[in-house]
GUDRENTI-606857 format. One record per residue (C-alpha): residue in one letter; x, y, z. Coordinates in steps of 0.1 Angstrom, whole numbers, padded with zeros to 4 digits, always signed. Layout:
N
aXYZ
...
***
This chain:
237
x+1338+0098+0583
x+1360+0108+0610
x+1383+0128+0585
x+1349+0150+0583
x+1344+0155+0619
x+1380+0165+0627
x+1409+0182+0619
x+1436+0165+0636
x+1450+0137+0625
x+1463+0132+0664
x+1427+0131+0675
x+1416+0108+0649
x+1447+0085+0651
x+1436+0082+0689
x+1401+0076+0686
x+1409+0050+0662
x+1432+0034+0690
x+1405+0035+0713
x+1384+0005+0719
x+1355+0024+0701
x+1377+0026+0669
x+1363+0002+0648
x+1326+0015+0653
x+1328+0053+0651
x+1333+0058+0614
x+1300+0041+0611
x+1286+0061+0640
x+1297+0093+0629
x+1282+0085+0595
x+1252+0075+0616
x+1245+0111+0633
x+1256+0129+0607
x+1226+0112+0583
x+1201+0120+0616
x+1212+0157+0606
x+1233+0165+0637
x+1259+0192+0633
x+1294+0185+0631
x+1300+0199+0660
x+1273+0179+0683
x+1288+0150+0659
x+1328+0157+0674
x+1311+0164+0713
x+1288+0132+0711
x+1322+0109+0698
x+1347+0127+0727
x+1318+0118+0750
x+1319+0080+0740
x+1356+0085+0741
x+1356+0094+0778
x+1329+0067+0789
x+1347+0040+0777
x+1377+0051+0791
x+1362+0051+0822
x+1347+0014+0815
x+1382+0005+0813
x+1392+0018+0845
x+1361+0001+0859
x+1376-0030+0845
x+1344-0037+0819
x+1353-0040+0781
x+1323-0028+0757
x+1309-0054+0752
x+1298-0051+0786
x+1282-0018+0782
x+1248-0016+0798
x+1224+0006+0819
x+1234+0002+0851
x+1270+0014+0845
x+1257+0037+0822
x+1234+0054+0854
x+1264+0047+0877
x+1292+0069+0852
x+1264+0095+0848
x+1255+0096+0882
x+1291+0105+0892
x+1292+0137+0871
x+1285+0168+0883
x+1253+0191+0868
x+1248+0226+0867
x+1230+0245+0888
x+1202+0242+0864
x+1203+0203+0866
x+1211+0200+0831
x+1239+0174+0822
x+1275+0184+0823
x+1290+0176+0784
x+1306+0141+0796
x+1275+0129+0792
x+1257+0144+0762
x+1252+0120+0735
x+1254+0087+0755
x+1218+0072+0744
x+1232+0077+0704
x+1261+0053+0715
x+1245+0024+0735
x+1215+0022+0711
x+1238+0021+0681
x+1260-0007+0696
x+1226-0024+0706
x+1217-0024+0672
x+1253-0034+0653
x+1250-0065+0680
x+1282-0051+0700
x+1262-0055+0737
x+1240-0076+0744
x+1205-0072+0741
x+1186-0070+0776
x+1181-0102+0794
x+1143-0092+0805
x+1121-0079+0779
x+1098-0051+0793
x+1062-0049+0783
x+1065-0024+0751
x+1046+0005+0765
x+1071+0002+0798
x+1101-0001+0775
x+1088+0031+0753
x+1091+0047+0784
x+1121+0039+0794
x+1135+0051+0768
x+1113+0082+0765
x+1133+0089+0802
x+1168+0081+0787
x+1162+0110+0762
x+1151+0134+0786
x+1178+0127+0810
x+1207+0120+0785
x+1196+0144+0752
x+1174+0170+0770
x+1196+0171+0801
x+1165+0174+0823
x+1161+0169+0858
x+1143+0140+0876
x+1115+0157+0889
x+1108+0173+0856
x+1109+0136+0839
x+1088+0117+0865
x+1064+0150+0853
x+1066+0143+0820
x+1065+0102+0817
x+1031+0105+0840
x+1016+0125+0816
x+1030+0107+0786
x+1022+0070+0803
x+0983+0084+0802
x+0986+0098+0766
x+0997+0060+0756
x+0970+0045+0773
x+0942+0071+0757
x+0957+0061+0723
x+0962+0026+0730
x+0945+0014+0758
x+0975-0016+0769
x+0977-0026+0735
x+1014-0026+0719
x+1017+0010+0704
x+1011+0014+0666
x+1028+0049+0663
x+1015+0053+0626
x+0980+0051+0635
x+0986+0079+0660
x+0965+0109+0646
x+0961+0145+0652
x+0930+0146+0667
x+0935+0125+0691
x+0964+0143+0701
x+0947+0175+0708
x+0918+0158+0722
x+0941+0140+0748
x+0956+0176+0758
x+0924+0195+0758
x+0912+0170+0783
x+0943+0169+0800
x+0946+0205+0807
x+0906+0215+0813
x+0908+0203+0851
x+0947+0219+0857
x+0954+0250+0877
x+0961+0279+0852
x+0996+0279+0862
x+1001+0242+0853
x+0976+0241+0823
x+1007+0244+0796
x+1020+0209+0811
x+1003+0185+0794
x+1011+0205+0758
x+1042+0207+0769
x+1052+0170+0779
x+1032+0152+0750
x+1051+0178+0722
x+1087+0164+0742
x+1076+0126+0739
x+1062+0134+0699
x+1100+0151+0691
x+1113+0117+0710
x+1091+0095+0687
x+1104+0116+0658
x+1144+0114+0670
x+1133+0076+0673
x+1118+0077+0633
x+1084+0060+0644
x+1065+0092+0632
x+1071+0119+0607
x+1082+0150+0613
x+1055+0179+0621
x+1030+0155+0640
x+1042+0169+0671
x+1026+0204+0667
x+0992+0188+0674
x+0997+0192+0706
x+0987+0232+0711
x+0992+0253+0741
x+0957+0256+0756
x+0943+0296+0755
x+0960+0320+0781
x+0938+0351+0786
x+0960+0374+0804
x+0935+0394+0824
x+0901+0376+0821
x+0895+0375+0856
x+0868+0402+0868
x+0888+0437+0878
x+0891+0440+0920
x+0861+0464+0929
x+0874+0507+0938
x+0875+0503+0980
x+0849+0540+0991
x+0878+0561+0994
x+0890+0554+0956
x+0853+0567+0945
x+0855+0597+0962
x+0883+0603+0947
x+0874+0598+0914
x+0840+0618+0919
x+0864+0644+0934
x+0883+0653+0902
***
């Protein structure tokens, strides 16, 4: 598969080399069948390429890959201005769960509760595919942590019972007691978490535009009253 990503035989004779080689062929052909581009395909493998190299400097092989050195490289690159993540780190959470799941590292050694765990990962994608900031994903996970527990109560989450209409309802409800400026949040955060469930397969594409921005009258607010001097000017002409 790496013959279709790149071009150079140099750069695929030293990604082979690498202590990733044996995996990416398989995790190339992974992304590409998820329908990424092959040009996110080449940024996400020369982003693997450059975290392992600095695992190696750390003195950790692959195997040893987890989420605290994970947060520690990530932490030690520098964001835009915007807070978005530099492209060292883009593509990261593709990696680590596909090595999690071809048994390379080691599966956690404390379970979380599933709802917990659902939303650590719901931050992982925001920080590592979205690129957004912390306070926008402490935003988002309260909002989402609520849209679980309307679903599900603290049951374990059954995404393929989710339905529409409890979608809307939960950001109708949501967004009825918000300021007008912050009313779009709750539309905003459950339709992110929705695409994340999607990117994770547990529901089908589509399902996420249940979640409609609520009604925006621009202007619905009564007109300021005309001060005395306005009317006599307007009885003047």
């Amino acid at each position: 598969m790496l013959e279709h990503t790149f071009v150079r035989t140099s750069v695929i004779a030293r990604l082979r080399r690498g202590p990733l080689g044996p995996y990416l062929d398989d995790l190339a052909t992974t992304l590409h069948h998820q329908g990424y581009a092959p040009s996110s395909i080449q940024l996400y493998l020369r982003t693997a390429e450059h975290y392992t190299q600095w695992l190696q400097g750390q003195g950790y092989g692959v195997s040893e890959m987890d989420g605290a050195l994970l947060q520690r490289y990530v932490s030690g690159l520098t964001r835009s201005r915007s807070g978005k993540l530099p492209k060292a780190a883009q593509g990261l959470s593709h990696l680590v769960r596909f090595l999690h799941q071809h048994g390379v590292v080691s599966p956690r050694p404390a379970e979380l509760p599933p709802i917990e765990q659902w939303l650590v990962d719901y931050d992982a994608y925001l920080e590592q595919v979205a690129g957004l900031a912390l306070s926008t994903r402490q935003g988002y996970r309260r909002i989402v942590r609520r849209f679980i527990a309307a679903c599900f109560g603290g049951e374990t989450p059954d995404w393929s019972s989710l339905l529409a209409s409890r979608i809307t309802a939960f950001v109708g409800q949501e967004s009825a007691w918000r300021q007008r400026s912050s009313r779009q949040l709750p539309a905003v955060a459950v339709r992110s978490f929705l695409r994340f469930l999607v990117f994770r397969g547990a529901i089908r594409p589509g399902l996420e535009a249940a979640a409609p921005d609520p009604p925006q009258w621009r202007h619905a607010s009564l007109p300021s009253r005309l001060t005395p001097e306005e009317v006599e000017r307007v009885l003047a002409v």
